[in-house]
FITIVO-903270 format. One record per residue (C-alpha): x, y, z. Coordinates in steps of 0.25 Angstrom, whole numbers, plus 5000, padded with zeros to 4 digits. Last residue first. Layout:
! residues N
XYZ;...
***
This chain:
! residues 1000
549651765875;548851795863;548951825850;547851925850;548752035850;548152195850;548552295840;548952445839;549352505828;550452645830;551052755825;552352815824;552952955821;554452995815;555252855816;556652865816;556852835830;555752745833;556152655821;557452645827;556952615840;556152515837;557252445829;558052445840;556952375851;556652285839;558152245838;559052265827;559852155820;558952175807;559552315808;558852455812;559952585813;559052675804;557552635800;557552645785;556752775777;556852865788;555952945796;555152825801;553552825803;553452725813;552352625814;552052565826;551152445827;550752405842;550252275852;549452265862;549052145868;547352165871;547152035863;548351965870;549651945867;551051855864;551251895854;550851985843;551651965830;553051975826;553352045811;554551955803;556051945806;556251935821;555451815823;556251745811;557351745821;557251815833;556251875842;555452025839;555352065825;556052155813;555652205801;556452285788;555752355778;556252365763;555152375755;553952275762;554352155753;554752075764;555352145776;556952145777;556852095792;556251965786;554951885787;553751945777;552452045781;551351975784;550252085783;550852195774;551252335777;550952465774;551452585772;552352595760;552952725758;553852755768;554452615768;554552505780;556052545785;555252465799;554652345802;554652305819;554152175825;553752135839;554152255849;553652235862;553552385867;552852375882;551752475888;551052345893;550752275879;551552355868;551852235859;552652295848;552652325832;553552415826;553352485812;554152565803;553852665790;554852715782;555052875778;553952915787;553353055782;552453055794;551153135788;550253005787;551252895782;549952785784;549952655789;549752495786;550052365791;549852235788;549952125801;551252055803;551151895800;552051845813;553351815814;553351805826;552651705838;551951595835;550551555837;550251575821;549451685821;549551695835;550751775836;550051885829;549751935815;548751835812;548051825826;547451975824;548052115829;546952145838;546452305837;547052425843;547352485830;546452385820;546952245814;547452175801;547452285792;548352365801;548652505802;549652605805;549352755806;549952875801;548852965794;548452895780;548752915766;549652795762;548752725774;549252575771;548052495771;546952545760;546852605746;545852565739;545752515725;544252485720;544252375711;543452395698;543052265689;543152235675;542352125673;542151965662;541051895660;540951955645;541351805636;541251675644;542251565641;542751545656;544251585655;544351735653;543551775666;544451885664;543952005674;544552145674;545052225685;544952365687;545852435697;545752555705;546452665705;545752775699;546252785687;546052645684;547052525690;546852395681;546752245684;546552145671;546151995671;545551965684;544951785682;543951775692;543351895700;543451845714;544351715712;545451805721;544951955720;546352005729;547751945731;548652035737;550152035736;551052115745;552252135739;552452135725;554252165723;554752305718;555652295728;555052435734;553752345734;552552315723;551352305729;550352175727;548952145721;548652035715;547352025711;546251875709;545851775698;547151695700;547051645685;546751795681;547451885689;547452025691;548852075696;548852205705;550052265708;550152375720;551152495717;550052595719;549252525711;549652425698;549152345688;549252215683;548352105676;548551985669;549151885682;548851735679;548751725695;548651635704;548751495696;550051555691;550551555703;550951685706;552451785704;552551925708;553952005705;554451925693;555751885692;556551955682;557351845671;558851905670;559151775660;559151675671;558551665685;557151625680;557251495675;555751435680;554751485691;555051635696;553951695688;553851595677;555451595671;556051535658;554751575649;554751685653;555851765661;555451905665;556551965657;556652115658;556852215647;556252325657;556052275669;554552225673;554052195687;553452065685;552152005691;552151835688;551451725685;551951595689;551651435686;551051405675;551451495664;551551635670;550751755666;551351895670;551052015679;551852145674;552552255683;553152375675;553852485683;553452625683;553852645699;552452675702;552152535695;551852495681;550752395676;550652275667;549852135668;549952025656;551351955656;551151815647;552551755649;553551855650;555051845647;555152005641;555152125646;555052265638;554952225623;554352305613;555752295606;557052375606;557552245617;557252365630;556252455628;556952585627;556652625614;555252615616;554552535604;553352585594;551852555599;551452685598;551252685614;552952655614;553052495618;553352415629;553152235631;553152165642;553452045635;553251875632;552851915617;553652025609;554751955604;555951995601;556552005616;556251835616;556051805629;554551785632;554351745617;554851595621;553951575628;552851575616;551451575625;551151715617;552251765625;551551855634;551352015630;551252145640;551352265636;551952395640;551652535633;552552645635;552252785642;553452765652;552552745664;552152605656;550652595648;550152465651;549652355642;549552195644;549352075634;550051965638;549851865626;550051735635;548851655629;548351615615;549551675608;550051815603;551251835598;551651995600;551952055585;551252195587;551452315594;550752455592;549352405584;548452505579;546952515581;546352645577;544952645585;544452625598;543052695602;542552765614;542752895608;544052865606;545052745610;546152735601;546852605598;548152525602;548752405599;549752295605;549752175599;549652015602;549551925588;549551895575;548051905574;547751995587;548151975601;547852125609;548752215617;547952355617;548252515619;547252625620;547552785614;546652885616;547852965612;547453095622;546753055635;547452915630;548952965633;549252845645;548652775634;547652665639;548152515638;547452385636;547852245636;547252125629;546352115616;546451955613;547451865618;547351775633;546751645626;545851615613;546851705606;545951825604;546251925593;546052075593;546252135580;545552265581;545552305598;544052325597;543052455602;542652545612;541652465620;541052555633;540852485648;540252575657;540552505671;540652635679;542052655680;542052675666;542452545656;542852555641;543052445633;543952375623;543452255615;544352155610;543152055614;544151945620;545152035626;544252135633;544752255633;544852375643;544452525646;544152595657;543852735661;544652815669;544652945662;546052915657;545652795650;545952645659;546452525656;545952365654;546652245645;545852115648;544352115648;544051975647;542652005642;541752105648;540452065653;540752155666;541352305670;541452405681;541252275691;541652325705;542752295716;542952375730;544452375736;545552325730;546852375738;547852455734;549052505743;549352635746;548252765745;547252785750;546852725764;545652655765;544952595779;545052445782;544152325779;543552255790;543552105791;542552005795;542751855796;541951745793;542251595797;542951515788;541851445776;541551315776;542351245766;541851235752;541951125740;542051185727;542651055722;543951105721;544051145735;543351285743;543851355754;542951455764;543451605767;542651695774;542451855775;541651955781;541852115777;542052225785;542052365778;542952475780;543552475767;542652405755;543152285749;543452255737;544852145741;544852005748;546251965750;546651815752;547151725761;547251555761;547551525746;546751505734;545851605736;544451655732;543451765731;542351855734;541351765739;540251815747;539851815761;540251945766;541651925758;541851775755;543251695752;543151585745;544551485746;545151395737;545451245729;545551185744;546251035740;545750895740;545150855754;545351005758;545951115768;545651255772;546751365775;546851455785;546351605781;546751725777;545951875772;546551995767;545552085766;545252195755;544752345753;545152425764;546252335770;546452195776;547352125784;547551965789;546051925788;545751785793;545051665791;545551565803;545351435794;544751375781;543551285781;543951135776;543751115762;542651045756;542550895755;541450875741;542350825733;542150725720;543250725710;543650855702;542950875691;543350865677;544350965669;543751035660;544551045644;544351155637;545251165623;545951265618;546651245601;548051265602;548551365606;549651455596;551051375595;552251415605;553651445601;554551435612;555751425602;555651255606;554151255601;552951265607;551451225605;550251255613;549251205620;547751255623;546751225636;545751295642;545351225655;543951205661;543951165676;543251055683;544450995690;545951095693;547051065684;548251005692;548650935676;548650945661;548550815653;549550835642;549450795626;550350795614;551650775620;552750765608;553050915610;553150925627;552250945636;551951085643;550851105652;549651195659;550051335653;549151435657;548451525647;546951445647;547551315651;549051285640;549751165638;551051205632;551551095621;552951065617;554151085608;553551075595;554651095586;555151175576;554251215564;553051175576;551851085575;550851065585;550450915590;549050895592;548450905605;547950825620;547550885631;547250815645;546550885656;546850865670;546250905685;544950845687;545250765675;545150775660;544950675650;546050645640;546550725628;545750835626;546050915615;546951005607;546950975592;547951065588;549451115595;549751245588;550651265578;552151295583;552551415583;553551495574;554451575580;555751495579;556851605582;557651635570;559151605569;560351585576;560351635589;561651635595;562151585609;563651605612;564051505623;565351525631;566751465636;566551325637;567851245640;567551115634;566951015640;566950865648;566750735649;565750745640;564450795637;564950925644;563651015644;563251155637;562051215644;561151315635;559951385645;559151475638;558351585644;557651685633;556951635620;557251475619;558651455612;558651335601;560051265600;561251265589;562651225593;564051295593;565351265598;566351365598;567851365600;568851425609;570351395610;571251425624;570751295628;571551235616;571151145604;569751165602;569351035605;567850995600;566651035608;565650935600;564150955607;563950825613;562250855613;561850985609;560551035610;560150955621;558751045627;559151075643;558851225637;559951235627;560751095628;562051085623;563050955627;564450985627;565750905619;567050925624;567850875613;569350875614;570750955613;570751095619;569251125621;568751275621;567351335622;566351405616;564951365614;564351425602;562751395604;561851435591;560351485593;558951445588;557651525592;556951565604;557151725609;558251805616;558951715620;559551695633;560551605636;560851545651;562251455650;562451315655;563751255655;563751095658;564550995665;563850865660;565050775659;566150815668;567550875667;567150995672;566851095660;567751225661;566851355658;567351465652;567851615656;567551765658;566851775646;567551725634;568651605633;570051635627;571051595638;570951455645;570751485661;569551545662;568551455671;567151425672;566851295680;566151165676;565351075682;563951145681;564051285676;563051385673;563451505664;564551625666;565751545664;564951495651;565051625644;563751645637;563851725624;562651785618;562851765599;562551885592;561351895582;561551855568;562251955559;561252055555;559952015547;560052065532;558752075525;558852085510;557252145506;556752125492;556352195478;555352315483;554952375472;555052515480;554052575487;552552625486;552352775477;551652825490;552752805500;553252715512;552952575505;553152475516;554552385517;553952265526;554952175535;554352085544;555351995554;555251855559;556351785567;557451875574;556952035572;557552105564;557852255562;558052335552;559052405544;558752475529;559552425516;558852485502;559152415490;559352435474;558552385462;558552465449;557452405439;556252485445;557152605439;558152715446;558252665460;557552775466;557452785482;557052675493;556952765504;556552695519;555352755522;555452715537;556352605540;556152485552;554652505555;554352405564;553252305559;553952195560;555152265552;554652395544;555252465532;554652575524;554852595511;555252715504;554952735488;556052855485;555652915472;556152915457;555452785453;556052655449;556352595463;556852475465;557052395478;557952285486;557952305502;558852285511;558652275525;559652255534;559452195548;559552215562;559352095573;558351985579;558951855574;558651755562;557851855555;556551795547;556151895537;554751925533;554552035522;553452135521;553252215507;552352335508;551452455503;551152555511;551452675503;550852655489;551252625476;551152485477;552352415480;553252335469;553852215477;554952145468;555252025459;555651875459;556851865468;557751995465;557352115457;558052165444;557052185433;555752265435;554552175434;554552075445;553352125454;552852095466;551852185470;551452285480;550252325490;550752235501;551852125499;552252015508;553651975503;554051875491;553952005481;555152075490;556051955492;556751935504;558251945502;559051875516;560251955519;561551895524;562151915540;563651855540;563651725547;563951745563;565051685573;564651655587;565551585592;566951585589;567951475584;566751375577;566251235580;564951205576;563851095581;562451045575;562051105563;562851225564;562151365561;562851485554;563051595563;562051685562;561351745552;560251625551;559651665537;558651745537;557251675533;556451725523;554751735527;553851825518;552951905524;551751885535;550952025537;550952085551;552252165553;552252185568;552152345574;553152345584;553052365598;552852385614;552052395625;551452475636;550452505648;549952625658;550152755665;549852745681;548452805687;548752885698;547852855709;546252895710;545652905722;544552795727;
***
């Protein structure tokens, strides 16, 4: 087939982490101070002046040096002395209670004549270069140095590395002064939800725009939407006025009671405003905080000021132990039973996990759970974690396989399905439909055979049957099966005739070979410039390169690859769009501390000089994305799920629950949008990556256990996990963006995505089967296709090479056998809408001349209109049409019946779908209007032969149109106008003919 362009590819990006543990000296809290219960203040959100915190040199981590107390003058119990070399360090650990600068100042002597440098890093980012620390005069002279950093909130690495031969400094501490405490967000309360109450402005001195005015009511509430930006405590100041009694308010931060009666005492005049204050704990992201009248009724509330107060709770809880059976299973349960996990908090609950999908929450005090709906006589993989009320969750607990048993006695097959049919075909692939069967118990599927052989399932009634040869009839039948493997008989056999090939347009799989098997879970894949392939597998950690031909050649390790018994190990792999001369490949793998982003030199067959680019992503059992793709703008994308911690998706400082986007050197682009390696946040566990001809970013996404998702990615955008699945949960708040394709998530698990011709294909692992669908002038996915269904099993990764056709890779992760894993090559072809062909109009459901079947018709469903209209397809040829429009008539006896009309259909797309949806605005067909004969819904949507007879005729014009819109054509127009309209701006026409077979 010819070759297309080949689009650049993938990006993340980062920081190098510090990776030694230090010395751990909490900040104080340097906010506000914190009330224990209620406080009553004259204006929120008042600070406590910032003080520095002293670690002590010779209590830090220390590498090549000494402690030493021999020269008089120090503080605590001595000094670092380095060794006389550059390199040496002393690495502190600071717990800051928010995200924010800081001063460093740090205490020394120097007794020699020359300048001693340091350098100063901050988690692994270099902060001062060679920073002087000059003479003091004598080892007994002790003076400071002050340099500026940046914190983050929680943890934070600070090492001082000699910068010079003769070492550093003694080294005698380090003052960290964090800023004042971070600024409190106002709400105003005019602006949140109300219920019984009204905003008014009529007492001077409120904020915003006004407050709220409680009905004289119990339970009148204000509820405001608060976003943080990650877990941890915060203080509420509600302010408000009250001229002469308490009007006490119940707080409750995500329907939790945080507050119950809260004192509003009298302030003595509506005109005068106090504050209210109460501790809580904010989750990362969306929080909703109501404040409700627990008595009679309220005080003016004017606004809430929400500030954090302190460090966020990172640390986990400890794994669940002892996870085990807890009672005999069933055809459709298992029952797990564990031991209680610790937490420094609070164990809030248990997530019962199947092989990456979660099953079941329970709360903390419930130690075991019987898991429903499963199906009988299948192995499960089970683990549970521990969370905590920061969204904290514990690493697995030990897995367990539990079977469930069979399902009772069935030997009643389904009943044969009906009226197998195929609605539209092209070169390479038939769509195929049918009536459904019916069962004692339930129909579990559908086989469907090619020339007497099985080449996949469905779940549903129709599916697509791709890799076939154009021009080449083929015999198909469909019979259903139940859970017991019982079998119907099969339909009777049809045979269907592929089309010819047109290059060019829309992408359809055609003919599929092995290049590659024994391979292991081969996850990431790409391509060198000479089109040969390369991939990993994520079990092995080796890298391989793979011709056309099948020549399978090992070049080496990822070093410090780790499995995590669950969807970690050596991931994503990207070539650099410079390879011809950096040799450079670039890697996301899981390793000791956890997931990172690498690269390595590929030469002579070989990789070598291993250095890690972005570190300090958490990594846990599942969700560790794990995608790389090279953007348009030369930068590096990544994908990384939130290491099952919620919580992570929507806090900016962390690096899990993002698309992530960094320089190829692994440093940070100054545009990205929060000053870290950020690019989108609120993902679960987002995997697939590729770019369009626009150069925008689509991404295909796990969901928990009940959507997965294909989003078009914004820069900075909030794609609103854990609060929003798809379109399932709290998804109007906080600016979330809905995804563009959503599926069960028993249909998809979608890991792969790449894209041709503005066509996305998602592999699937759960579903076992491609997507494919195009992406319209909305930028919507139009069209889907469903190909491979249960043919390959589990599909893992789909990849375009050089040549335009895609490789997809196997995972047959799940059954326990190592190196029974393919790459396959799928043939792209080119078929069904004639980009390059003369100027003709097509059908895949019927020839010119020939019968336009029962489906399109009247008879269909024996009523007349709206009627499933046939796909179409044509070619531009030399017409220079500006848009494209088509007229259908009944011409029997020289007459001109016109049925249905489409037009303003664009100059570049030609084609259209079968079926295509109600409404004079069309569907997802990019701005083209329809019309139809009678009235009502009739007139809305395409109207079908009838009546007729098998030697009826019937035609499709197409017009090429001089103009990008038809002019002087409403909804209100009649089909005799529009006709005409299109007759006049058209520049040539040509023709389909069909004959009905609806009858008369």
């Amino acid at each position: 087939m010819p070759p297309i362009s080949h689009r650049p590819r993938r990006a993340v990006g980062a920081f190098l982490a510090a990776a030694t543990a230090a010395l751990t000296i909490a900040l104080p809290n340097l906010s506000a101070a914190q009330p224990s219960g209620a406080q009553l203040a004259g204006a929120p959100g008042a600070k406590a002046a910032a003080a520095p915190v002293r670690y002590e040199a010779e209590s830090a981590v220390i590498t090549e040096g000494a402690a030493e107390s021999n020269h008089d003058g120090f503080s605590g119990s001595g000094f670092v002395n380095f060794d006389n070399k550059t390199g040496s360090y002393v690495e502190f650990k600071v717990d800051a209670p928010a995200a924010g600068s800081a001063t460093l100042t740090l205490g020394y002597a120097n007794g020699t004549d020359a300048n001693r440098p340091l350098d100063i890093a901050v988690n692994g980012d270099q902060a001062a270069d060679d920073l002087a620390f000059p003479s003091t005069g004598a080892w007994t002279n002790w003076q400071s140095v002050t340099t500026t950093v940046t914190l983050k909130a929680g943890a934070n690495t600070i090492r001082t590395t000699s910068a010079a031969a003769e070492g550093g400094p003694n080294l005698d501490y380090v003052d960290v002064t964090a800023a004042d405490g971070p600024a409190g967000t106002d709400y105003e309360a005019e602006s949140a939800q109300i219920s019984q109450g009204a905003a008014e402005s009529n007492h001077d001195g409120y904020s915003g725009t006004g407050f709220v005015n409680f009905d004289v009511v119990t339970g009148a509430y204000v509820e405001f939407s608060v976003d943080a930006a990650q877990a941890g405590p915060a203080r509420l100041d509600f302010r408000y006025a009250s001229p002469s009694a308490d009007r006490p308010l119940d707080i409750a931060v995500g329907g939790a009671t945080v507050a119950d009666d809260l004192s509003f005492p009298a302030t003595g005049a509506w005109t005068t405003w106090k504050t209210v204050s109460v501790n809580a704990t904010l989750k990362a992201g969306s929080n909703k905080v109501r404040a409700t009248t627990s008595g009679v009724d309220g005080p003016n509330l004017d606004k809430l000021t929400v500030t954090p107060t302190g460090p966020a709770d990172t640390e986990r809880p400890t794994a669940p132990a002892n996870l085990r059976k807890d009672k005999e299973p069933t055809a459709t349960t298992v029952s797990l039973a564990w031991d209680a996990a610790t937490d420094n908090v609070g164990v809030t609950g248990y997530d019962i996990y199947q092989h990456g999908q979660l099953m079941k929450k329970v709360g903390p005090d419930v130690l075991a759970a019987t898991v429903e709906s499963l199906d009988p006589e299948t192995s499960y993989d089970w683990t549970v974690f521990a969370r905590d009320a920061a969204g904290n969750a514990s690493e697995a607990s030990n897995a367990v396989t539990i079977a469930t048993l069979p399902a009772p006695p069935d030997t009643e097959p389904p009943t044969t399905p009906g009226n197998l049919t195929s609605p539209s075909k092209t070169a390479t692939t038939v769509d195929l439909s049918w009536a459904a069967s019916s069962d004692n118990v339930k129909v579990t599927g559908y086989e469907i055979y090619r020339d007497g052989a099985l080449s996949g399932t469905s779940e549903t009634t129709s599916t697509s049957v791709a890799g076939l040869t154009p021009n080449t009839a083929y015999a198909f039948k469909v019979r259903a099966y139940d859970l017991k493997g019982n079998k119907s008989a099969f339909t009777p056999e049809i045979t269907v005739t592929t089309s010819g090939t047109q290059p060019g347009g829309t992408p359809d799989p055609g003919t599929v070979s092995t290049i590659a098997s024994g391979v292991d879970v081969a996850w990431g894949l790409g391509f060198l410039p000479d089109g040969t392939g390369i991939f990993t597998e994520r079990n092995t950690f080796n890298v391989y390169k793979l011709t056309k031909s099948g020549t399978k050649t090992l070049v080496g390790k990822v070093p410090n690859s780790q499995t995590t018994g669950g969807e970690g190990g050596l991931l994503g792999l990207e070539v650099s769009p410079t390879f011809a001369t950096d040799h450079y490949l670039y890697f996301v793998h899981t390793s000791s501390e956890g997931n990172r982003i690498a690269r390595m030199t590929l030469e002579n067959n070989t990789l070598s000089g291993y250095k890690v680019l972005l570190q300090g992503m958490e990594k846990s059992r599942y969700h560790n994305g794990g995608r790389l793709r090279f953007g348009p703008d030369g930068k590096l994308y990544a994908t990384m799920g939130d290491a099952q911690t919620e919580s992570r998706a929507q806090d900016r400082n962390s690096l899990n629950g993002k698309i992530l986007r960094i320089n190829p050197d692994g440093s940070i682009p100054s545009d990205n949008p929060f000053g870290n390696a950020v690019w989108s946040l609120g993902h679960r566990n987002p995997q697939g990556l590729d770019f369009d001809s626009k150069g925008r970013l689509w991404e295909s996404e796990f969901g928990n256990s009940v959507m997965d998702e294909v989003n078009l990615i914004q820069k900075g955008g909030n794609y609103g996990w854990p609060n929003c699945e798809g379109t399932s949960g709290d998804c109007s708040g906080s600016g979330y963006i809905a995804p563009k394709k959503t599926w069960s998530t028993s249909s998809a698990s979608p890991s792969g995505l790449t894209i041709i011709n503005d066509h996305v294909f998602v592999a699937t692992t759960v579903g076992k089967r491609v997507y494919r669908m195009r992406i319209d002038s909305s930028s919507n996915l139009v069209e889907q296709k469903t190909y491979f269904q249960g043919t390959y099993d589990r599909l893992r990764t789909v990849e375009v090479d050089h040549d335009g056709d895609i490789w997809l890779t196997t995972s047959t992760d799940k059954d326990g056998t190592d190196g029974n894993d393919r790459i396959l090559r799928i043939d792209i072809v080119y078929s069904d809408d004639g980009t390059a062909g003369d100027f003709k109009l097509s059908s895949g459901a019927f020839n010119d001349n020939a019968t336009i079947p029962t489906r399109h018709t009247c008879a269909g469903d024996g009523t007349a209109g709206q009627d499933p209209s046939p796909p179409l397809a044509w070619g531009a040829g030399t017409t220079g049409g500006r848009s494209w429009a088509i007229v259908f008539a009944d011409v029997a006896n020289g007459g001109n019946k016109l049925h249905w009309a489409i037009w303003d259909i664009p100059a570049a797309k030609l084609s259209l779908p079968e079926a295509l949806g109600s409404g004079f605005n069309v569907p997802g067909q990019d701005g083209a209007k329809q019309k139809a004969m009678g009235s009502g819904a009739n007139a809305q949507q395409y109207f079908g032969p009838c009546p007729g007879g098998s030697t009826h005729p019937y035609t499709f014009t197409l017009y090429a149109v001089n103009s990008s819109t038809v002019p002087g054509i409403n909804s209100g127009s009649s089909m005799a106008e529009i006709e005409t309209a299109i007759k006049n701006a058209s520049t040539a026409n040509v023709k389909l003919r069909g004959n009905s077979n609806a009858g008369t």
